[in-house]
DOTORTOR-403656 format. One record per residue (C-alpha): y, x, z; residue in three letters; residue number from 1. Coordinates in nm, 3 decimals, always signed. Example, Ala and Ser with C-alpha at 12.3 -4.5 7.8 and 13.67 -1.06 7.14 Angstrom:
<milums>
((-0.450; +1.230; +0.780); "ALA"; 1)
((-0.106; +1.367; +0.714); "SER"; 2)
</milums>
This chain:
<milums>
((-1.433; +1.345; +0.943); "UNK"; 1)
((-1.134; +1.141; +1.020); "UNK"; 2)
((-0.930; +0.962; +0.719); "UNK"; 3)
((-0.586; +1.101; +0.694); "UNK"; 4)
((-0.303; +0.824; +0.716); "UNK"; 5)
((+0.062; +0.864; +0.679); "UNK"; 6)
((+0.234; +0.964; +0.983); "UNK"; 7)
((+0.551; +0.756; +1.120); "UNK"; 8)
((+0.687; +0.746; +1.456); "UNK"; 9)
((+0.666; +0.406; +1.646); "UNK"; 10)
((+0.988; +0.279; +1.763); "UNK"; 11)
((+0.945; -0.044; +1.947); "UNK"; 12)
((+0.661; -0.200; +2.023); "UNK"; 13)
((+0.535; -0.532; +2.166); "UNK"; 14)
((+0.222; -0.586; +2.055); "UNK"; 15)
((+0.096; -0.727; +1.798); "UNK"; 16)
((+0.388; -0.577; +1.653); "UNK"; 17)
((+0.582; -0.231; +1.602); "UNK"; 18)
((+0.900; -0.104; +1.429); "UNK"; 19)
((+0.792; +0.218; +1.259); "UNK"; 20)
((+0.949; +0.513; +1.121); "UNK"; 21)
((+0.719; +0.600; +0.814); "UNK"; 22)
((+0.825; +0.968; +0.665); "UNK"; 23)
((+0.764; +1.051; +0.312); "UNK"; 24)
((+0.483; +0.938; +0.101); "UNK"; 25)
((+0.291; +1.004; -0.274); "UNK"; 26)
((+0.126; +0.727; -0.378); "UNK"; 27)
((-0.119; +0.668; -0.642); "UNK"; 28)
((-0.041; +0.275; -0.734); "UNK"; 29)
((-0.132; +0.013; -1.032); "UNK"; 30)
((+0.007; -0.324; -1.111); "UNK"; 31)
((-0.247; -0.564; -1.183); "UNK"; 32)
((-0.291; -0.985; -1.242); "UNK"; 33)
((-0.466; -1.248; -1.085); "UNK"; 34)
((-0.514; -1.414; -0.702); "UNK"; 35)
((-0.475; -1.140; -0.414); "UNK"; 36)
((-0.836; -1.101; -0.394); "UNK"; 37)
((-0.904; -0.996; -0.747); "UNK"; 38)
((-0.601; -0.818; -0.828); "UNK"; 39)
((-0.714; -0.577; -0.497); "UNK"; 40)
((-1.057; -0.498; -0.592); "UNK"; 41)
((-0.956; -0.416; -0.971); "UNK"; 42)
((-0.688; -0.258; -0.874); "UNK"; 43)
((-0.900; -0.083; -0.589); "UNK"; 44)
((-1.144; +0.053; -0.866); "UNK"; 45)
((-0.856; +0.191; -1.035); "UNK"; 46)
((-0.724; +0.369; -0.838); "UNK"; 47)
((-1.104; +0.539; -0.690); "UNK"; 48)
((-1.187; +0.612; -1.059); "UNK"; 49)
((-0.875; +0.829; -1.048); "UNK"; 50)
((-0.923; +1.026; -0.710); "UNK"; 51)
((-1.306; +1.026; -0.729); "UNK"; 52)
((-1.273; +1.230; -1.059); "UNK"; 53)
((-1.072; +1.096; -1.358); "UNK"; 54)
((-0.794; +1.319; -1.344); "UNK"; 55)
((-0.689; +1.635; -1.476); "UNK"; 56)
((-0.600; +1.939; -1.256); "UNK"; 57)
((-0.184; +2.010; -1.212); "UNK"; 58)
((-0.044; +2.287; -1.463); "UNK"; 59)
((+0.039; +2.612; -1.277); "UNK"; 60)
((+0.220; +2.650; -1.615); "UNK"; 61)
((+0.399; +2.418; -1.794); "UNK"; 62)
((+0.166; +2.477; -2.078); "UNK"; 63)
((-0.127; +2.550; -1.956); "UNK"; 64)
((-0.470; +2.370; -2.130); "UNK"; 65)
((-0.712; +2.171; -1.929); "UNK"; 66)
((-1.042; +2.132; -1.974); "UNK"; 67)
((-1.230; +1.806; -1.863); "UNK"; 68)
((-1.417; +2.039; -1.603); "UNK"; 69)
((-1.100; +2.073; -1.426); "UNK"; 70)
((-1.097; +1.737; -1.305); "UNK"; 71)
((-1.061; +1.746; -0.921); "UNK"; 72)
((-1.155; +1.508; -0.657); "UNK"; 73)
((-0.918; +1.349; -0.432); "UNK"; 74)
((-0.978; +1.296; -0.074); "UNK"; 75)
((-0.978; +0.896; +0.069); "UNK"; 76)
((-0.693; +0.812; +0.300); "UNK"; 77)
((-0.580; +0.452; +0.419); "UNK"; 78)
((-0.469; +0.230; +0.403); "UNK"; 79)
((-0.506; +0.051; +0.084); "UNK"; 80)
((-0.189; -0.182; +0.017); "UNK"; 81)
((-0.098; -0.461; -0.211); "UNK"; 82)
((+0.226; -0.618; -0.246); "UNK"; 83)
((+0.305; -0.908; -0.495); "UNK"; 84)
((+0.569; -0.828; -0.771); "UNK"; 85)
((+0.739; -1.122; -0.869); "UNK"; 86)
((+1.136; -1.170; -0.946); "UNK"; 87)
((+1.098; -1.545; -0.809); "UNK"; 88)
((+0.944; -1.475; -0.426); "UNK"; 89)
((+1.231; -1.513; -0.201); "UNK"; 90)
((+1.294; -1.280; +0.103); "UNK"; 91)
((+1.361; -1.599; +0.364); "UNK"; 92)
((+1.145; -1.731; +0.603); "UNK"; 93)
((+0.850; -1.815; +0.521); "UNK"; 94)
((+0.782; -1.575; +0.202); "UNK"; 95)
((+0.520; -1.671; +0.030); "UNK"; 96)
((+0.326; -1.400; -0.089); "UNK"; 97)
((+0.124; -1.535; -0.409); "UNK"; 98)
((+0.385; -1.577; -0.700); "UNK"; 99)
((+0.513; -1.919; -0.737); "UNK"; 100)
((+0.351; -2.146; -1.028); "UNK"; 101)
((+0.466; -2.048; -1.380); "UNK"; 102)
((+0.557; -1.662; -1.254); "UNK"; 103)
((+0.314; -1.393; -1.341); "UNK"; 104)
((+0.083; -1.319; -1.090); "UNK"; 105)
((+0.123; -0.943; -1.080); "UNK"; 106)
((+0.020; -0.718; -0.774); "UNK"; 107)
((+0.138; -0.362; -0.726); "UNK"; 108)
((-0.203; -0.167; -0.514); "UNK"; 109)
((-0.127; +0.174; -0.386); "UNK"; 110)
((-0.271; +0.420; -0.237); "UNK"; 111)
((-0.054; +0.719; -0.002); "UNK"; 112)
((-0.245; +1.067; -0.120); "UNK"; 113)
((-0.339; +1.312; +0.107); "UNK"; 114)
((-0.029; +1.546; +0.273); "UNK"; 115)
((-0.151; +1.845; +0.082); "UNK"; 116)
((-0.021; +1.691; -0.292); "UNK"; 117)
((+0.338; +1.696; -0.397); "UNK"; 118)
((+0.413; +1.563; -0.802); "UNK"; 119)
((+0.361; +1.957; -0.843); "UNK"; 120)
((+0.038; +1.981; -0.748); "UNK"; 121)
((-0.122; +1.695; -0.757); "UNK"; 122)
((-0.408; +1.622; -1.036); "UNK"; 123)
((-0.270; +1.389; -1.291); "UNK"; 124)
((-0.430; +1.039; -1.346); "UNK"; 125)
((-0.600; +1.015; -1.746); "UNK"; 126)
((-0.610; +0.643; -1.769); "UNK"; 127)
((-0.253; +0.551; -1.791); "UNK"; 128)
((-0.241; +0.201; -1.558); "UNK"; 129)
((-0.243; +0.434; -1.259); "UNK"; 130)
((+0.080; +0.641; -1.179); "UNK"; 131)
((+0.216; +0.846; -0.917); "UNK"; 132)
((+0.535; +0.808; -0.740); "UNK"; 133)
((+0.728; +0.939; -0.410); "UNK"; 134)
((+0.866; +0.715; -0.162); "UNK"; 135)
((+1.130; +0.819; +0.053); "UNK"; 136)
((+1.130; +0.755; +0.471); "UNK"; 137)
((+1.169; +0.416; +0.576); "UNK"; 138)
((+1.134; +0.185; +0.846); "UNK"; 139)
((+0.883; -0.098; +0.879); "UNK"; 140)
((+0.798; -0.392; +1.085); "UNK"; 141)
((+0.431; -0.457; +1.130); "UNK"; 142)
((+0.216; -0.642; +1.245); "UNK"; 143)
((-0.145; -0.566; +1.322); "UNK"; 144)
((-0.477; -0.766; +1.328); "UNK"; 145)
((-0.817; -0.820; +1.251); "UNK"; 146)
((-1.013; -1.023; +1.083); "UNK"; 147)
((-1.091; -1.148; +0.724); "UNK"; 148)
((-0.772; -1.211; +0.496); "UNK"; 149)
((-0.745; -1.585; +0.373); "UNK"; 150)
((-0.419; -1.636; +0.135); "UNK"; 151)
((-0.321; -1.893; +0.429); "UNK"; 152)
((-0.411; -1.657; +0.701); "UNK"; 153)
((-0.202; -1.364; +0.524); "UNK"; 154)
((+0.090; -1.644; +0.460); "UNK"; 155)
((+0.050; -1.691; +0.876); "UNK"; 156)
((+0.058; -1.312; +1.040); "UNK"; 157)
((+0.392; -1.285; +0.713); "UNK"; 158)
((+0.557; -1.587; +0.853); "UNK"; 159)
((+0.474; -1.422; +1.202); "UNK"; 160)
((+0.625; -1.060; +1.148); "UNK"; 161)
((+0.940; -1.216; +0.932); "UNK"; 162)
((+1.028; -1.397; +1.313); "UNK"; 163)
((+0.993; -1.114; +1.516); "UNK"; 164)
((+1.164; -0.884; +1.264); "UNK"; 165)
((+1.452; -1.136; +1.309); "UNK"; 166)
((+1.398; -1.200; +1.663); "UNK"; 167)
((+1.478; -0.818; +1.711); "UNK"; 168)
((+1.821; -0.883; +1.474); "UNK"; 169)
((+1.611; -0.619; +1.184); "UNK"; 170)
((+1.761; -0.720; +0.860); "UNK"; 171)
((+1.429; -0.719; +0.573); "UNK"; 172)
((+1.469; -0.557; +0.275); "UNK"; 173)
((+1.118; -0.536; +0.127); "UNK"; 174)
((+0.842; -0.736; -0.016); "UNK"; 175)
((+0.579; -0.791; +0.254); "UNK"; 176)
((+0.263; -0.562; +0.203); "UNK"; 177)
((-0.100; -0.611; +0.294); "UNK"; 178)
((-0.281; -0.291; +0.417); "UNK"; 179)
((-0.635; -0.287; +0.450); "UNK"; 180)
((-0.798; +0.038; +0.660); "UNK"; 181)
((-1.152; -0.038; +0.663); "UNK"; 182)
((-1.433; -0.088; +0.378); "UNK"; 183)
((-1.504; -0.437; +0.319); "UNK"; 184)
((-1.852; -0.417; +0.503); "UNK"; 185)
((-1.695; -0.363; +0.827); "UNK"; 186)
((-1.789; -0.603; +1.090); "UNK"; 187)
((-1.469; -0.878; +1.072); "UNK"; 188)
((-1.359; -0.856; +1.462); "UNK"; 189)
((-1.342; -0.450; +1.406); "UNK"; 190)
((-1.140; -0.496; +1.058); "UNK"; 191)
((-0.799; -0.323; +1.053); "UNK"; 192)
((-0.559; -0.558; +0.863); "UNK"; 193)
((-0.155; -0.508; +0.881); "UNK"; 194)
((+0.153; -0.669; +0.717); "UNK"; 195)
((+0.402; -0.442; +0.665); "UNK"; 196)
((+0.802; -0.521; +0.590); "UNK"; 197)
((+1.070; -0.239; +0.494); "UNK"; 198)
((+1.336; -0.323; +0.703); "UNK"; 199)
((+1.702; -0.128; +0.664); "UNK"; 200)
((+1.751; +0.178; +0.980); "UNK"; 201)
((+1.850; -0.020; +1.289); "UNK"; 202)
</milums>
């Protein structure tokens, strides 16, 4: 069975890179410290505890009881994303992704839920660090590879999507994003890695 991803619209492309049109999203999502590499994997566990269980089933009522039976699970989609949050990483060229010495080294992970949920229906998270949230439609530069991802090599394919973006006169307006599609025992040259930038509508 194929994992659901969110749908967008490609706009330009010259690979490695494409301007997409990304239409409304729920995410699932939980800010969490330390290096990239820890900060995904707790925040990855997270956010599984919450879909693979740890929930409680939306109120066709506004006060209707649950009972822990209710809990529902929630199917997988990808990618999985993490983005830095930090007030002192700048948006020139190059961006550096891990927060800059003395800055808390906070990382927002998200997940998109499946196209079925909506804030109405979807089963609520128990353990508070995990929220839900709607983004609006947007436009994104990315830029797609393989491989494992180093904090250099991530720093690289940023530094590469923040040229083209301005090589195509695309003003940014986000924090770069990491999105991983695979599970980490996939075979490195098969790994589906992307770096994705909100850019404003061309």
């Amino acid at each position: 069975m194929a994992i659901e991803e969110p749908r967008y619209d490609v706009r330009l492309s010259q690979a490695p890179f494409e301007l997409r049109h990304y239409a409304p999203v729920l995410i699932a999502q939980t800010l969490v410290e330390g290096d990239m590499d820890s900060a995904s994997n707790k925040g990855f566990r997270l956010i599984a505890d919450y879909i693979f269980g740890n929930n409680i089933a939306a109120a066709s009522e506004p006060n209707a009881q649950h009972s822990a039976n209710q809990a529902a699970k929630i199917a997988m989609t990808a990618p999985v994303t993490v983005e830095p949050q930090s007030s002192k990483i700048a948006m020139t060229a190059p961006v550096t992704l891990e927060p800059q010495l003395g800055s808390a080294q906070q990382w927002r992970v998200h997940f998109v839920m499946p196209s079925q949920y909506t804030l109405a229906n979807i089963p609520k998270p128990i353990n508070s660090a995990v929220t839900l949230h709607e983004l609006p439609s947007k436009y994104v530069v990315v830029h797609r590879y393989s491989g494992f991802n180093t904090m250099a090599r991530v720093q690289e394919k940023t530094d590469e999507t923040l040229a083209w973006a301005k090589q195509q006169s695309l003003k940014v307006v986000g924090t770069p994003q990491l999105s991983r599609y695979d599970p980490p025992w996939t075979l490195p040259m098969f790994r589906r890695n992307e770096i994705m930038v909100e850019v404003a509508a061309p």
